[in-house]
C-alpha positions in Angstrom: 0.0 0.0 0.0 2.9 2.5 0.6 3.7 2.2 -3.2 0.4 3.1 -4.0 -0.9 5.9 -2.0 1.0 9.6 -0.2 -0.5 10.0 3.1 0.0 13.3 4.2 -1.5 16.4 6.0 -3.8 18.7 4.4 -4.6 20.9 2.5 -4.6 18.7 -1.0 -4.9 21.1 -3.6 -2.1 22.9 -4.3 -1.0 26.1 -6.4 2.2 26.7 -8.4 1.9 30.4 -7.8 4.6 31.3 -4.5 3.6 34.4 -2.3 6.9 35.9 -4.1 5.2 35.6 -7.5 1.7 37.1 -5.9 3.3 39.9 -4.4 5.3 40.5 -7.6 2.1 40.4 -9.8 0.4 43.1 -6.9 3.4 45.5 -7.7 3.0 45.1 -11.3 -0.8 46.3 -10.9 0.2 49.2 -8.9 2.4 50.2 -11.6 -0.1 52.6 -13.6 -1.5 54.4 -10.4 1.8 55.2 -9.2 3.1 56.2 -12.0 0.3 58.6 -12.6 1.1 59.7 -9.1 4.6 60.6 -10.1 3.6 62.5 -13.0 0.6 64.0 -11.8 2.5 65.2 -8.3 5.8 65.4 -9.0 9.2 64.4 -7.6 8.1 64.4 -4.3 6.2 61.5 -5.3 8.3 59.7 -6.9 11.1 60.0 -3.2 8.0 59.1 -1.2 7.5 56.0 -3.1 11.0 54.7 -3.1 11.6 55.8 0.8 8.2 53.7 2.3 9.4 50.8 0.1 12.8 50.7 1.0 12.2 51.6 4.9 9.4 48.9 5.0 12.1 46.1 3.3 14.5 47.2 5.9 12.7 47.4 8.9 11.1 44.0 8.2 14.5 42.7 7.4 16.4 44.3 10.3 13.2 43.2 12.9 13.6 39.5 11.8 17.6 39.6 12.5 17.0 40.6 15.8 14.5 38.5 16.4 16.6 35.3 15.0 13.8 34.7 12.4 14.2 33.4 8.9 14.3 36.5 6.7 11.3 36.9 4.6 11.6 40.3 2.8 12.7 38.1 -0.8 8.6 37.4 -0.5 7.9 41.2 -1.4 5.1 41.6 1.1 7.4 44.4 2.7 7.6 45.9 -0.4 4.0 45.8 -1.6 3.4 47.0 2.3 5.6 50.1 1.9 4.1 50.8 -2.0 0.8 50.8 -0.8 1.3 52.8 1.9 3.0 55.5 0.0 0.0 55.4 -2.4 -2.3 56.2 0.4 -0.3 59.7 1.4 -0.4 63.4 0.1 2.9 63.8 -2.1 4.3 66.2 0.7 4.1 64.4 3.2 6.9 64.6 5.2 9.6 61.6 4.7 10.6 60.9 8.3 6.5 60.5 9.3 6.1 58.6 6.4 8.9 56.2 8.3 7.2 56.3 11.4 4.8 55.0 9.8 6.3 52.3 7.7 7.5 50.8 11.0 4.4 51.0 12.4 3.0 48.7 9.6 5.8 46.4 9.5 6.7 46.1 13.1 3.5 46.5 15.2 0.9 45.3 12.8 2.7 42.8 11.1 5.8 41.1 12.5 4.3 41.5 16.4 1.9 39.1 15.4 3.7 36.8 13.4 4.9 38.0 10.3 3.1 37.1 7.0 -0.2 35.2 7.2 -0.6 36.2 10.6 -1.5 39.6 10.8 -4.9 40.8 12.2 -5.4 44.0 9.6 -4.0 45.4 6.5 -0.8 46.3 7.2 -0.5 49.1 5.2 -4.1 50.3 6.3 -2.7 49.8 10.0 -0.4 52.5 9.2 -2.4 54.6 7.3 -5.1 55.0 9.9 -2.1 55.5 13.1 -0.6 58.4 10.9 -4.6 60.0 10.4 -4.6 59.6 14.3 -0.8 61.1 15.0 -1.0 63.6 11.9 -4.3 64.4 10.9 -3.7 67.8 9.7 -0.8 66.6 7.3 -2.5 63.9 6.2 -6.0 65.6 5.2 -4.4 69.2 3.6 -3.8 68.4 0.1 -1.5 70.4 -2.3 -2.4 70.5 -6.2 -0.9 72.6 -8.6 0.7 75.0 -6.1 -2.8 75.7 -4.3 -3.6 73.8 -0.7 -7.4 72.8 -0.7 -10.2 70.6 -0.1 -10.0 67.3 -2.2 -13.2 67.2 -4.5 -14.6 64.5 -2.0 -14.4 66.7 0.6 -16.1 69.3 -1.1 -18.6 66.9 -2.4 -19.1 66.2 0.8 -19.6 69.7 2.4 -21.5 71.4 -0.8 -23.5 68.3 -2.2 -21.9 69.4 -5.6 -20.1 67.5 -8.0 -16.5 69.5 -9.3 -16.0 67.8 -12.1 -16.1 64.6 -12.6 -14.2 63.9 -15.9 -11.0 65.3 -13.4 -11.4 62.4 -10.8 -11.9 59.8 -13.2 -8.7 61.0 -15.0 -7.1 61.2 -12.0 -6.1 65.4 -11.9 -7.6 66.5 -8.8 -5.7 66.6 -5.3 -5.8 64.1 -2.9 -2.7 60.7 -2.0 -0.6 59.7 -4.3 -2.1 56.7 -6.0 -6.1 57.3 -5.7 -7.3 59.9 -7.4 -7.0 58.0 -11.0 -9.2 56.0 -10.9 -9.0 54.9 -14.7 -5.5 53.5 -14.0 -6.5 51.5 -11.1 -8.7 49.8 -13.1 -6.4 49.1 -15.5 -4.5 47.1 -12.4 -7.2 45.7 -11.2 -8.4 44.3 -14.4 -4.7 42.3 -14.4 -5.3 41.2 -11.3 -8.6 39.9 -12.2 -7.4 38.4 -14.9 -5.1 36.5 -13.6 -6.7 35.5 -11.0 -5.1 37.2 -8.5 -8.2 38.7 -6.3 -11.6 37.6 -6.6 -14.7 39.9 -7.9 -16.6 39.3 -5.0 -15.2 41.2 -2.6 -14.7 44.5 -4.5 -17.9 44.5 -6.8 -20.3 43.7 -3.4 -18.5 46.8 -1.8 -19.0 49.2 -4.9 -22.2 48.1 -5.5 -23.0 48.2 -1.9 -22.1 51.2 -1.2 -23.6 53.0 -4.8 -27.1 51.7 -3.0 -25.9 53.2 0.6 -25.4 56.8 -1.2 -28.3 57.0 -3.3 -30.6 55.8 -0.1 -28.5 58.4 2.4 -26.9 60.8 0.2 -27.8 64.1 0.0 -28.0 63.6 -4.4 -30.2 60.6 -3.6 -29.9 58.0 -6.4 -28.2 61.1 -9.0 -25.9 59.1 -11.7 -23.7 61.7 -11.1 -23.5 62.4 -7.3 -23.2 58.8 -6.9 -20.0 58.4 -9.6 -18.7 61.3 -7.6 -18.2 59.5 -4.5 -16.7 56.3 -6.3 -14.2 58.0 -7.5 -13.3 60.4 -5.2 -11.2 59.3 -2.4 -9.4 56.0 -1.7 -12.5 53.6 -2.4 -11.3 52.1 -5.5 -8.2 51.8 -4.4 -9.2 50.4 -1.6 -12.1 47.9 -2.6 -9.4 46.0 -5.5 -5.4 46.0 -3.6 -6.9 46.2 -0.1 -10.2 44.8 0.8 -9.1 42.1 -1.4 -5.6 41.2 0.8 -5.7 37.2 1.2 -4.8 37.5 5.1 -7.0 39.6 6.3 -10.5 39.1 4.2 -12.7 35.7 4.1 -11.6 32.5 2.3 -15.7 31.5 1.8 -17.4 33.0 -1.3 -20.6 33.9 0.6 -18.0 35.0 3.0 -16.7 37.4 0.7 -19.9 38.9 -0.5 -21.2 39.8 3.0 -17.8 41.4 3.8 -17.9 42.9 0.4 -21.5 44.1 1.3 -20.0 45.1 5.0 -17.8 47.5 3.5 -19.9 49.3 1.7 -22.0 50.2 4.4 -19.1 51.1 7.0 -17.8 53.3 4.3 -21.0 54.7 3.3 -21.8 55.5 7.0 -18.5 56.8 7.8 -19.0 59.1 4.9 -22.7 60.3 5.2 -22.4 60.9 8.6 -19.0 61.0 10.1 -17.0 64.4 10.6 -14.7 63.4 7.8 -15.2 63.2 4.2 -13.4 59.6 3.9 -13.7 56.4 5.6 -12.4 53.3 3.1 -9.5 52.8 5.8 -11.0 52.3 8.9 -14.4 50.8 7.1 -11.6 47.8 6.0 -9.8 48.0 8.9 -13.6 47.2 11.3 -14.3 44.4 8.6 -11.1 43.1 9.3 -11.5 42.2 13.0 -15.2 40.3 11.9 -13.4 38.5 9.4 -13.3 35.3 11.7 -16.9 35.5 12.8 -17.9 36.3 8.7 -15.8 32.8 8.2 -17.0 30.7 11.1 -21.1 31.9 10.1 -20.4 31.1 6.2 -18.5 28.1 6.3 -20.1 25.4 3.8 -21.5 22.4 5.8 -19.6 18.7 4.5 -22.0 16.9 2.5 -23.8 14.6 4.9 -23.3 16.5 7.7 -26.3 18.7 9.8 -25.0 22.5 9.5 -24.0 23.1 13.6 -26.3 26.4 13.7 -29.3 24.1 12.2 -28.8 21.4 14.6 -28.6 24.3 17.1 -31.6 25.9 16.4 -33.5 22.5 16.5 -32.5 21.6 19.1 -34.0 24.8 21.2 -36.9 23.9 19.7 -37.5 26.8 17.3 
């Protein structure tokens, strides 16, 4: 019989795609919102970018020498990490808070509790969301063209009208680094979706989820145009494709997916409608993130023959 069969430990289906080769193929995607970045705000861009990679690279690299771990940062996590967290500041932001932060993402929310695979939260989410806290005022005043102002999501927000929206599609309006095009994240998430990289669950429930949660709250009701406004203003699209959909911290179940998808769009619509601030993609992730467990443990597919537990349960009590 040992000739015949392998015993060993699940899982049995395997994948020839290495978290290297993931992480490699998230870069690639990023490629045409930073880029845009770069040319849309300069320079300073381009040095923010290349500090929050290589800072995230080294911390991670320099935390797991100390600590006598294997060295991990050949996986590009770090890297993707520190990319995505320069995506999500204003251009000017200034380098050595923009370090802070990297070690904050690396350090506390990532390697503290166990390095890749183990993390609780987005990492680069983690640090976006301590730097709002530490810095808010330089991370919500937004330079464009030499004038500081509101981002048109801001003022969408506090004047109900729509700046123009042709300009946030495109991608020349203020606001971080890698969201305000929202034609060339698409462009990346459509390689990712193609190959198979993320799943459309998770970002087309949250979209779609959310378009509903404006046009029932907002102040432009079910407007085309008002509603188009708030998807591509801010970090949503950014968010809902290369963060929302991060293997680690989102459901593995399909239905699983769709009601975090679904989730997300209402946290985020909430946080927009009727919080103080004119955002709220980060922290909306970041709160789906900690019911990510209880999402998986509620939608996990019963084995075929078995009784589903909560059936059996609710039986049982004689319901």
């Amino acid at each position: 019989m040992s000739d015949l069969l392998n015993v060993s430990s699940n899982p049995h289906v395997r994948d020839k795609r290495t978290t290297s080769s993931i992480m490699l193929s998230v870069i690639l995607a990023l490629i045409p919102a930073t880029a845009f970045g770069i040319y849309n705000f300069g320079y300073k861009a381009l040095v923010l970018v290349a500090v929050c990679i290589v800072s995230s690279v080294l911390f991670e690299g320099i935390y797991e020498y100390l600590m006598k771990q294997k060295i991990t940062v050949k996986d590009l996590s770090a890297a993707v990490t520190g990319l995505l967290i320069a995506l999500n500041l204003p251009h000017d932001f200034p380098i050595w808070m923009a370090v802070l932060g990297c070690g904050f993402g690396i350090i506390v929310v990532k390697q503290v509790f166990g390095g890749i695979g183990q993390n609780f939260m987005n990492p680069a989410l983690g640090a976006r969301c301590f730097l709002i806290l530490s810095f808010g005022t330089k991370m919500t005043v937004f330079t464009y063209d030499g004038v500081t102002g509101a981002t048109p999501l801001k003022q969408l927000k506090d004047t109900g009208a729509v700046d123009s929206l042709k300009s946030m599609f495109i991608g020349t309006t203020a606001g971080t680094i890698g969201e305000t095009s929202v034609i060339a994240i698409l462009i990346g998430a459509i390689y990712l979706l193609g190959k198979g990289i993320i799943d459309f669950r998770i970002p087309f429930t949250y979209i779609i989820s959310f378009a509903v949660f404006i046009g029932i709250f907002g102040e432009g009701g079910f407007n085309p145009e008002f509603i188009a406004a708030h998807l591509c203003g801010g970090g949503l699209m950014l968010g809902a494709f290369f963060m929302a959909t991060d293997y680690v911290t989102s459901p593995i179940t399909k239905v699983g997916r769709i009601v975090f998808g679904i989730l997300l769009g209402i946290l985020t619509g909430v946080f927009r409608v009727f919080g103080p601030s004119a955002e709220g993609v980060s922290f909306a992730i970041i709160f789906c993130n900690l019911l990510v467990p209880i999402i998986e443990r509620v939608t996990m597919p019963t084995a075929f023959g078995c009784k589903s537990r909560y059936l059996g349960r609710f039986k049982k009590e004689g319901n």
